[in-house]
C-alpha positions as CSV (number, residue, x, y, z in Angstrom):
1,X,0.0,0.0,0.0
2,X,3.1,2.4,1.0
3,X,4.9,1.3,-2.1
4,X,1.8,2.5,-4.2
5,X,1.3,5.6,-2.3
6,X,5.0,6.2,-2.8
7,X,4.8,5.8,-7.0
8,X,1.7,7.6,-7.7
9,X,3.4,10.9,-5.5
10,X,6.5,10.7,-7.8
11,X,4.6,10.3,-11.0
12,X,2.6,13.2,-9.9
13,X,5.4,15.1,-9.3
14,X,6.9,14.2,-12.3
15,X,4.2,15.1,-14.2
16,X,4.0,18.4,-12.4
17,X,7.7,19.2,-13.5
18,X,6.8,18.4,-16.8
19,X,3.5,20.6,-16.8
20,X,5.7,23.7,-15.9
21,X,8.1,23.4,-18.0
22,X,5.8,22.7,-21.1
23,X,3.6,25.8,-19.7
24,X,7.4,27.4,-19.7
25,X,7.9,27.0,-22.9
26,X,4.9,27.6,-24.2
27,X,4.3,31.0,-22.9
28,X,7.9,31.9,-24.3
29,X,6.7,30.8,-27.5
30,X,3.9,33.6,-27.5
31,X,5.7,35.8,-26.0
32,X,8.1,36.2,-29.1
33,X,4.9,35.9,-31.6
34,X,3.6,38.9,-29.3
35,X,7.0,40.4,-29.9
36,X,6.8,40.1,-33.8
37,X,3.5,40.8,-34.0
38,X,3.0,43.7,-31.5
39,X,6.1,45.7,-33.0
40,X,4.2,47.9,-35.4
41,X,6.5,49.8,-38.0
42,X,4.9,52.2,-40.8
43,X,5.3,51.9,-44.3
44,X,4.4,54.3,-47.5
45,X,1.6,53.6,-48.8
46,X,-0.4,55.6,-51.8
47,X,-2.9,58.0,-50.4
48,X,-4.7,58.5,-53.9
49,X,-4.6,56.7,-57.2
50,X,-0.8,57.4,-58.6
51,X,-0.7,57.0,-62.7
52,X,2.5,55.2,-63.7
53,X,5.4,57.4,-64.7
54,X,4.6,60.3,-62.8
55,X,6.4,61.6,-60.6
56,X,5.2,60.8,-57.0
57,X,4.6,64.2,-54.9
58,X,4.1,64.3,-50.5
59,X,0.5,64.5,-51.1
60,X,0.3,61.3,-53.0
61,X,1.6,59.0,-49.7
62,X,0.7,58.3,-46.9
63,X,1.7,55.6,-44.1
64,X,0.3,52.7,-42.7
65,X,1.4,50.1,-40.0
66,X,2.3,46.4,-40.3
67,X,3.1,44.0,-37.7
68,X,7.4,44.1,-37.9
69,X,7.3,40.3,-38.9
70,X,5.7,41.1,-42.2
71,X,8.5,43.9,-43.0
72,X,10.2,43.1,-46.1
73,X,13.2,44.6,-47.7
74,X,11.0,46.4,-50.4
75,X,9.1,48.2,-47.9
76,X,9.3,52.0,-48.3
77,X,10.4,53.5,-44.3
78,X,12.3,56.3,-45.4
79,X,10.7,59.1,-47.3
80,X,13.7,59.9,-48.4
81,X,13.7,56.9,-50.8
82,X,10.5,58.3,-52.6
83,X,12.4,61.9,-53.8
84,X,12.1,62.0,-57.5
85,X,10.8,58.6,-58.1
86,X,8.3,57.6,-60.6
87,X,6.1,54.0,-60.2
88,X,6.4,52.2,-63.2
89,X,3.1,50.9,-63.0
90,X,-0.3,52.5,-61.6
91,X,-1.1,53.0,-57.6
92,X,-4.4,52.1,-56.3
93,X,-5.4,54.5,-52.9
94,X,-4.4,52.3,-49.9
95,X,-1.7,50.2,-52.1
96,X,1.6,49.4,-50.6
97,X,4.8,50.9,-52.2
98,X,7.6,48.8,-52.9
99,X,10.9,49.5,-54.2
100,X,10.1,47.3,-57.2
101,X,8.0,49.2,-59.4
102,X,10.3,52.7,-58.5
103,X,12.8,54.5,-60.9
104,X,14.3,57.6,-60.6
105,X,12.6,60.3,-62.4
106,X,14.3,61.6,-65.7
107,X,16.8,64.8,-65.4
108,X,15.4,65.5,-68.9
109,X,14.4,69.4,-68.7
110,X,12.4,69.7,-72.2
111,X,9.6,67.5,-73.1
112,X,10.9,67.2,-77.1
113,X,14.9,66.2,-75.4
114,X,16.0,62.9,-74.9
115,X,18.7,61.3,-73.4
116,X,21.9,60.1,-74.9
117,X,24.8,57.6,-73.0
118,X,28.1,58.2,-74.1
119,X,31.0,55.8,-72.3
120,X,34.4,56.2,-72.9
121,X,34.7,52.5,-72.8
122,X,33.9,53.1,-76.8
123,X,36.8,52.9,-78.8
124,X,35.4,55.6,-81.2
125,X,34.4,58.3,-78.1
126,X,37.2,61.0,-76.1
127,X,36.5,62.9,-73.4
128,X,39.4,65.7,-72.7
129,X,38.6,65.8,-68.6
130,X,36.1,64.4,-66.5
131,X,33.0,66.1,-66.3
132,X,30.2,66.4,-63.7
133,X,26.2,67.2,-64.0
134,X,25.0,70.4,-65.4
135,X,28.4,71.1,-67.2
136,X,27.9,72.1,-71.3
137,X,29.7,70.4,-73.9
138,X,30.8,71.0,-77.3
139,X,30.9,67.0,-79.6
140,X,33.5,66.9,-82.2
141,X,33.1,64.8,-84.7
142,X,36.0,63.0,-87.2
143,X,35.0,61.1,-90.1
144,X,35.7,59.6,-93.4
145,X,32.0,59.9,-95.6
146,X,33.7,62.0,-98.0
147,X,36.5,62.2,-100.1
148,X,38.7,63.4,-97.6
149,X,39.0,63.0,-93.5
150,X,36.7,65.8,-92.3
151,X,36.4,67.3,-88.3
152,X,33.8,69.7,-87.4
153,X,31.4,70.6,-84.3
154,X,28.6,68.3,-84.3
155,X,26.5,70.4,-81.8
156,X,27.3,72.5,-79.5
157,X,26.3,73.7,-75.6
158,X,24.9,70.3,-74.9
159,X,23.7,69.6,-71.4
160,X,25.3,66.8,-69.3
161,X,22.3,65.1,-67.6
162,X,23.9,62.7,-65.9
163,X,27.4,61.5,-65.0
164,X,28.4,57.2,-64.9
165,X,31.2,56.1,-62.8
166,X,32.4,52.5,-62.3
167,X,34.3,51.8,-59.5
168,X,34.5,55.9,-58.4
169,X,36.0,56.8,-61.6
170,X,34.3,58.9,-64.8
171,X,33.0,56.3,-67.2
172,X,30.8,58.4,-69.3
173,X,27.9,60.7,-69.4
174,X,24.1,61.0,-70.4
175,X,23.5,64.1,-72.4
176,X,20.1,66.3,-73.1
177,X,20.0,65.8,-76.9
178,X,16.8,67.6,-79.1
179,X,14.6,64.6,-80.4
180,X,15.3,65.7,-83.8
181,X,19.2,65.4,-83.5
182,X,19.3,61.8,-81.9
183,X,19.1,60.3,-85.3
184,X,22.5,61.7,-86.4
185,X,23.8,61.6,-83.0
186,X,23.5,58.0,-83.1
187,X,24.7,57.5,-86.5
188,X,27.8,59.2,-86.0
189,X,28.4,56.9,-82.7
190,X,28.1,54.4,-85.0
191,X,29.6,55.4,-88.5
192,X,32.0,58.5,-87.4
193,X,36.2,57.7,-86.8
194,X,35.6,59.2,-83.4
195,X,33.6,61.9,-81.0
196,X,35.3,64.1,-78.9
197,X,33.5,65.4,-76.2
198,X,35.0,68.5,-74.8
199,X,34.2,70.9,-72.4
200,X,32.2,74.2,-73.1
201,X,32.8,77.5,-71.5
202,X,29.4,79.1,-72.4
203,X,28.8,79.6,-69.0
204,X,32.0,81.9,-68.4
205,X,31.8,83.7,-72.0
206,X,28.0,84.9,-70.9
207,X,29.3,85.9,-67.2
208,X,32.2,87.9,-68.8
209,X,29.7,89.2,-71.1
210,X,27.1,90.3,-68.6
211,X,30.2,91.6,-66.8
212,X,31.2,93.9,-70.3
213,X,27.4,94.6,-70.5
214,X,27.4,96.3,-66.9
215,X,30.6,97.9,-67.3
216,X,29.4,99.8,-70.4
217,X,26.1,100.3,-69.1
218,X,27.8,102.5,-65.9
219,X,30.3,103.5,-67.9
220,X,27.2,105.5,-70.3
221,X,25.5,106.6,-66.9
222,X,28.8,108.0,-65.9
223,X,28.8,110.6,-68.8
224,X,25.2,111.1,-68.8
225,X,25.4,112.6,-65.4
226,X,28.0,115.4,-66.1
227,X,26.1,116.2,-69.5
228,X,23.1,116.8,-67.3
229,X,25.0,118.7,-64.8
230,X,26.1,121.0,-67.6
231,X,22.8,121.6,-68.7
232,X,21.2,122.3,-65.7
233,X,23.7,125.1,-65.1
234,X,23.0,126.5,-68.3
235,X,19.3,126.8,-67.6
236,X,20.0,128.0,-64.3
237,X,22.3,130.7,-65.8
238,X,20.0,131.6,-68.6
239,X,17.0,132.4,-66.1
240,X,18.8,134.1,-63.7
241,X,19.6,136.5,-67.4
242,X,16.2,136.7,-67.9
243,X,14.9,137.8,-64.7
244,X,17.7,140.5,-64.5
245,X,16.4,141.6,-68.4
């Protein structure tokens, strides 16, 4: 009867042990889904319908919260990310964002421009220094169509768009070419001897200009002024004659 006694108190407590450690583990278990699931981090989400390739403006987002499991590397956090971005495709109200269906926005200025990528890993293209965005260039082209080798300026005061770099360095550039001039832009990359790309100093011939402009300009008030001097003595002189008369 002892002996009986005895087993059933040790299976009990054995079963006890093994009750609080399953309850243990268990309520760790929910306490790190509570701890995925009750971290709440906001993503971007479209606040009205967004066409595709327009560019997306503050009042077209919005946020919304998701449970931090369900965060995924696509999700938009930083509204920083969304700064001159167009969605390729169209945004439904409510829609999540994702860095998927986002490209930079074009650096293209004029409607009728397009833009043109010029790598000096061609063979056939020169640039004579590196250049940055915004800079003007002059293209120099060198070819053989005729009779004789002929080089001439291709087009001039072009607008660098963009700048390419591999590995830090200058690889190339994108420039702002009218529509009408990519067809012979692109058949000289093709069919000219070689491009050169230089550097244009529009820019500095229109400051030194203004400059020449503003010099003259002060330079003409400067002998207006003693002219009008002059004359206003004279009138002074010939009324104070024609009182005395």
């Amino acid at each position: 009867m002892l002996e009986s006694k005895r087993k059933a108190i040790i299976f009990f407590l054995i079963a006890l042990v093994l009750a609080l450690v399953s309850g243990f583990l268990v309520l760790k278990k929910v306490q790190a889904l509570n701890s995925n699931l009750g971290t709440i981090v906001e993503v971007y989400v479209a606040n009205n319908d967004i066409p595709s390739r327009s560019m997306i403006k503050p009042e077209d987002i919005t946020t919304d919260e998701i449970p931090k499991k369900y965060l995924r590397d696509e999700h938009i956090t930083n509204i920083e990310s969304l700064k001159n971005i167009v969605s390729v495709v169209p945004l439904s109200s409510g829609e999540i964002i994702t860095k998927s269906i986002l490209k930079k926005t074009s650096t293209i200025t004029e409607t009728d421009n397009r833009l043109i990528t010029l790598l000096n890993s061609s063979e056939k293209i020169f640039f004579d220094q590196e250049l940055f965005a915004l800079d003007r260039v002059d293209i120099i082209i060198s070819n053989s169509f005729g009779e004789e080798p002929l080089t001439e300026v291709f087009m001039k005061d072009v607008k660098v768009a963009r700048v390419a770099t591999q590995k830090k360095e200058f690889s190339g550039v994108q420039l702002e070419i009218p529509f009408e001039k990519v067809p012979e832009l692109i058949h000289m990359q093709n069919y000219a001897d070689s491009l050169r790309i230089v550097k244009s100093n529009v820019g500095q011939m229109q400051k030194q200009a203004d400059k020449e402009e503003a010099e003259a300009e002060n330079k003409q008030v400067i002998e207006e002024v003693p002219e009008k001097d002059k004359e206003k003595k004279e009138n002074a002189e010939k009324e104070k004659k024609d009182n005395k008369e």
